[in-house]
Every structure is written in structure tokens, then in C-alpha cells.
C-alpha positions in Angstrom: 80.1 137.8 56.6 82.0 140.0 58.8 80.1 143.5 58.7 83.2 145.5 57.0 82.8 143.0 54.1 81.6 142.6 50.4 81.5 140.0 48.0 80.2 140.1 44.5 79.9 137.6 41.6 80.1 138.0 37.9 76.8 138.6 36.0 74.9 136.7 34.0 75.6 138.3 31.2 78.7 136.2 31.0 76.5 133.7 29.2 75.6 135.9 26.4 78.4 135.3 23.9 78.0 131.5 24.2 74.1 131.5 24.0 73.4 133.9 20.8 75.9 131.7 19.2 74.0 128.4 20.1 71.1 130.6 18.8 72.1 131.6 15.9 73.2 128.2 15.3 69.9 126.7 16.1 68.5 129.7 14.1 70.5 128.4 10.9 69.9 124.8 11.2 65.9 125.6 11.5 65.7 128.2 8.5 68.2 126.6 5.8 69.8 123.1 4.7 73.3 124.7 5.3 74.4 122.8 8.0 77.8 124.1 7.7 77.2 127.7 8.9 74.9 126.4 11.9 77.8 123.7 13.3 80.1 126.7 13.5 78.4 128.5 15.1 77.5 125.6 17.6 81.4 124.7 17.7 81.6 128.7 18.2 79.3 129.1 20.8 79.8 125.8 23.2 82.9 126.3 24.5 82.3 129.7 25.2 78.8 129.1 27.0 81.0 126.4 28.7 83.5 129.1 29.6 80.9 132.0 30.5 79.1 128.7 33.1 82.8 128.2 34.8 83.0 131.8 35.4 79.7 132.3 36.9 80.2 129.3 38.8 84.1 130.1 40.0 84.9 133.7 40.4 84.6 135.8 43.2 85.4 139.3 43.9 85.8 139.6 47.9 86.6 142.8 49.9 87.3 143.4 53.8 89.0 146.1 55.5 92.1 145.0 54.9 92.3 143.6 51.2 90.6 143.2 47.9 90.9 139.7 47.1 89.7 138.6 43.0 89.8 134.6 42.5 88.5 132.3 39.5 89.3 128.9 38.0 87.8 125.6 37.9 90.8 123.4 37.7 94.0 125.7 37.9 92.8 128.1 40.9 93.5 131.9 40.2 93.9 134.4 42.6 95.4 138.1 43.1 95.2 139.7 46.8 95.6 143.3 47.0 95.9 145.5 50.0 93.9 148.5 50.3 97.1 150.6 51.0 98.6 149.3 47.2 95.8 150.6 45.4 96.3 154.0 43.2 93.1 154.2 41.7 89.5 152.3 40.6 87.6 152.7 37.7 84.4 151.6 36.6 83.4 150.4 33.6 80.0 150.1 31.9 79.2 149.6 28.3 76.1 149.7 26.8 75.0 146.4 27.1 75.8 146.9 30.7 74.0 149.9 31.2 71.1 148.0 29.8 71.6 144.7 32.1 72.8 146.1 35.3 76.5 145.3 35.0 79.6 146.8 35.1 83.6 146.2 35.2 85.8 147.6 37.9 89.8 148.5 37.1 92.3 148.4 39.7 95.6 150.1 39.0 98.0 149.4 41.9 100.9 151.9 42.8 103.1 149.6 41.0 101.7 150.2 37.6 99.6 146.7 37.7 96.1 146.5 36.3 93.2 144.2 37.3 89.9 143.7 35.8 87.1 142.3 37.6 84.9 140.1 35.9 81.2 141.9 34.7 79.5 142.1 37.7 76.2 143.1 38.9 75.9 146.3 40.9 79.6 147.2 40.3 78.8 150.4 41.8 78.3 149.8 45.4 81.3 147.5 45.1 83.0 150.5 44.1 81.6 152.7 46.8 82.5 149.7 49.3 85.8 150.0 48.0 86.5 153.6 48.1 84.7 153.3 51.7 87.4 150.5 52.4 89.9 152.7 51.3 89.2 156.1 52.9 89.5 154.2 56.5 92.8 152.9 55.8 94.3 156.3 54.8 
């Protein structure tokens, strides 16, 4: 990695809306004979641990001098570029779950009124500081 450059990855926590549902469900099936309630939550919960896994797996967040580049997808590859001179302003994001985790979300609001969301990623901070760093030597 060039030494002007940062790359993150979505955090874990992308997992978490899939897995307590495959809890829960498992949760259900163990305590009562209601099957019904625990196979939606199972049909709840797997596609969207499936869906949390291909984001962990796919996107990126990477950052150079020059550009901010944010790419994801398995199949149908998704990416937006955007130059540090386009930028307007950065925002970050933490709930409280995040707080609690370690994860964050950074906005990016370009000077032509478009917004991008990262994916929840760990340390969102220093990618924010890398950014603003990034930023401050283009200007």
C-alpha cells in the first residue's frame, strides 16, 4: 500500500441482523412446538446473514491522495469514485450499537448534492481523519 493510502472494511457487525434472527429462531424451535414462528424467523434471518457475509466479504472503502473510491457486490460489481476536490463535506455516523462495537458510518456529500454512505466500518474515525488529511493537501 502506497504510504498516502487507506483502506477499510465493513464490520462485523454486519452479521448481527441475520444471526439474532437465526437465534431467535433456534430459540423458538428449542422452547415451544410452534414451529411456525421459529421458520420465519429462520426464512427471516438467512438471507440476511447471507447478505451481511457478501458484504463483509465484497466491500471495500479505499482512499489515496487523489480519490475516495467505495466498491461492493458479489455478482453485479458496484463502485462510485470520488475525487477529493468533489467533496463538500464528511460526516460520521455512530449509533449506539456502534458506540458499543467499535463501528461507525461515514457520509459523503459531494458539491453536487450527492450522498454516499459507507458501509459500518471499524475505526471509521481515522478513516475520517485520513480523509480530511487527504483533503486538506489537495486544497
Amino acid at each position: 500500500m502506497k504510504p498516502n493510502t487507506a483502506c477499510a472494511c465493513p464490520h462485523w457487525a454486519v452479521m448481527l441482523p441475520g444471526a439474532f434472527c437465526i437465534v431467535v429462531a433456534i430459540a423458538v424451535y428449542a422452547s415451544t412446538a410452534n414451529t411456525l414462528a421459529g421458520s420465519i424467523c429462520l426464512l427471516a434471518g438467512t438471507p440476511a446473514l447471507i447478505r451481511g457475509g457478501i458484504q463483509l466479504a465484497t466491500a471495500r472503502i479505499s482512499l489515496d491522495s487523489q480519490r475516495i473510491v467505495i466498491s461492493s457486490g458479489l455478482f453485479s460489481r458496484s463502485s462510485v469514485e470520488i475525487r477529493h476536490e468533489e467533496v463538500a463535506t464528511f460526516d460520521c455516523y455512530q449509533s449506539v450499537l456502534g458506540r458499543l462495537l467499535g463501528y461507525g458510518v461515514i457520509g459523503i456529500t459531494t458539491r453536487g448534492s450527492n450522498r454516499y454512505l459507507t458501509p459500518p466500518i471499524a475505526d471509521h474515525r481515522a478513516l475520517a481523519a485520513h480523509l480530511n488529511n487527504c483533503r486538506s493537501q489537495v486544497q
